[in-house]
PLY file of the C-alpha trace (Angstrom):
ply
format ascii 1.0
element vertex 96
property float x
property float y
property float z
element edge 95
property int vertex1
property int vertex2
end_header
21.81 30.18 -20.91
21.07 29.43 -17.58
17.75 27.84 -16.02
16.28 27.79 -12.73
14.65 24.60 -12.59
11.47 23.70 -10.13
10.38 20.06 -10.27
8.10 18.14 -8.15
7.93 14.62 -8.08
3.89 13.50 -8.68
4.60 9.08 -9.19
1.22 8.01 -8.13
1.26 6.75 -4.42
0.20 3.31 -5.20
3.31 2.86 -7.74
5.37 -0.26 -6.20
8.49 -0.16 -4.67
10.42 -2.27 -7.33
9.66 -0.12 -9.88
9.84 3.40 -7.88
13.22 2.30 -7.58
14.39 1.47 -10.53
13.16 5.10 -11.21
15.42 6.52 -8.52
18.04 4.57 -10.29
17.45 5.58 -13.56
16.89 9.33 -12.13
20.35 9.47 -10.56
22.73 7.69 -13.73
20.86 10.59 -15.45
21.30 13.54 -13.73
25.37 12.20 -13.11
25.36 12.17 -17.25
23.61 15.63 -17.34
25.87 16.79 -14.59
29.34 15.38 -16.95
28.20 17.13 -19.80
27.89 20.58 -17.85
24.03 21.07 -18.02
23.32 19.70 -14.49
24.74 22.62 -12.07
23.80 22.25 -9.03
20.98 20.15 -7.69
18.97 21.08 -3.75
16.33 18.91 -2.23
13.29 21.67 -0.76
13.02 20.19 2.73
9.58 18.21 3.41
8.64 17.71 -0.13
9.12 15.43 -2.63
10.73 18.53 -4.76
14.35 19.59 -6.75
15.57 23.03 -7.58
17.86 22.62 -10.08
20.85 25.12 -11.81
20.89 24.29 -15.72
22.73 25.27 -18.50
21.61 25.03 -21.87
22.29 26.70 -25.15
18.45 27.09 -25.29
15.19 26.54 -24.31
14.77 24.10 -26.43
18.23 22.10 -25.60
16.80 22.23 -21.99
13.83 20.76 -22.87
15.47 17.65 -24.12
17.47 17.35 -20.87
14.29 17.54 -18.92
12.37 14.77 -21.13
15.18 12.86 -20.73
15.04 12.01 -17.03
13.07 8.46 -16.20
10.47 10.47 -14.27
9.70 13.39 -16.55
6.31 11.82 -17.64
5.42 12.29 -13.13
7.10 15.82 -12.82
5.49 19.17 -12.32
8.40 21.39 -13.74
8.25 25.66 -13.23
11.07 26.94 -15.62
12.33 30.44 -15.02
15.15 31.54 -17.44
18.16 33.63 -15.94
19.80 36.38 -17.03
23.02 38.12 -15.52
22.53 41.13 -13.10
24.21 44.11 -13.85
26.03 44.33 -10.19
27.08 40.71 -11.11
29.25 42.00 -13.95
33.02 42.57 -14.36
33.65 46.01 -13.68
34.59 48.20 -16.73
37.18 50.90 -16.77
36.27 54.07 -15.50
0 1
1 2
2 3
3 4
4 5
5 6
6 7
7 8
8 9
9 10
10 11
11 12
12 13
13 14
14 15
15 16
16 17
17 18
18 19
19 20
20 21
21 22
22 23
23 24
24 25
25 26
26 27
27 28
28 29
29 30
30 31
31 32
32 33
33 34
34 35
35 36
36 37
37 38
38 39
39 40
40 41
41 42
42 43
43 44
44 45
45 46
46 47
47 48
48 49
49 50
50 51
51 52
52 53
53 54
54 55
55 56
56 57
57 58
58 59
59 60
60 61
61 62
62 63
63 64
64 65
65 66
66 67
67 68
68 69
69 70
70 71
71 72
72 73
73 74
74 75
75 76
76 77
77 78
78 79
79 80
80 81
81 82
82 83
83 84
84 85
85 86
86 87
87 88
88 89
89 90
90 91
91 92
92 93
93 94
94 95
């Protein structure tokens, strides 16, 4: 199944720098592991926030779940979920 994935990064401003990197650190070995395995599509940044929109693929909800909680900053994310599902025009056409 595929995911559309909305996350917004809430790590309290006062959090210091040492350790809001080692997030960013531990955020990006992460999502390059997620991304080997095939459940990390594709990954956009939403221009002047401190936001991801992500393409997942998991066998289900609940395997996408575990990706999520897996990432260093899950515990500071605000995450929308939308599940996908295939549009008819986006089909193989079928003999006639």
């Amino acid at each position: 199944m595929e995911f559309l994935v909305r996350t917004e990064n809430l790590l309290p401003a006062g959090t210091p720098d040492d350790v809001r990197e080692q997030l960013r650190r531990g955020e990006r070995e992460r999502a390059t592991r997620l991304r080997e395995a095939g459940v990390l599509k594709r990954l956009w940044r939403v221009p002047g926030r401190n936001a991801t929109i992500g393409l997942y693929e998991a066998e289900d909800p609940a395997a996408l779940h575990d990706a999520l909680t897996s990432l260093p900053m899950w515990k500071w994310l605000d995450v929308t979920v939308e599940a996908l599902a295939l549009h008819p025009q986006e089909r193989e056409p079928g003999p006639h």
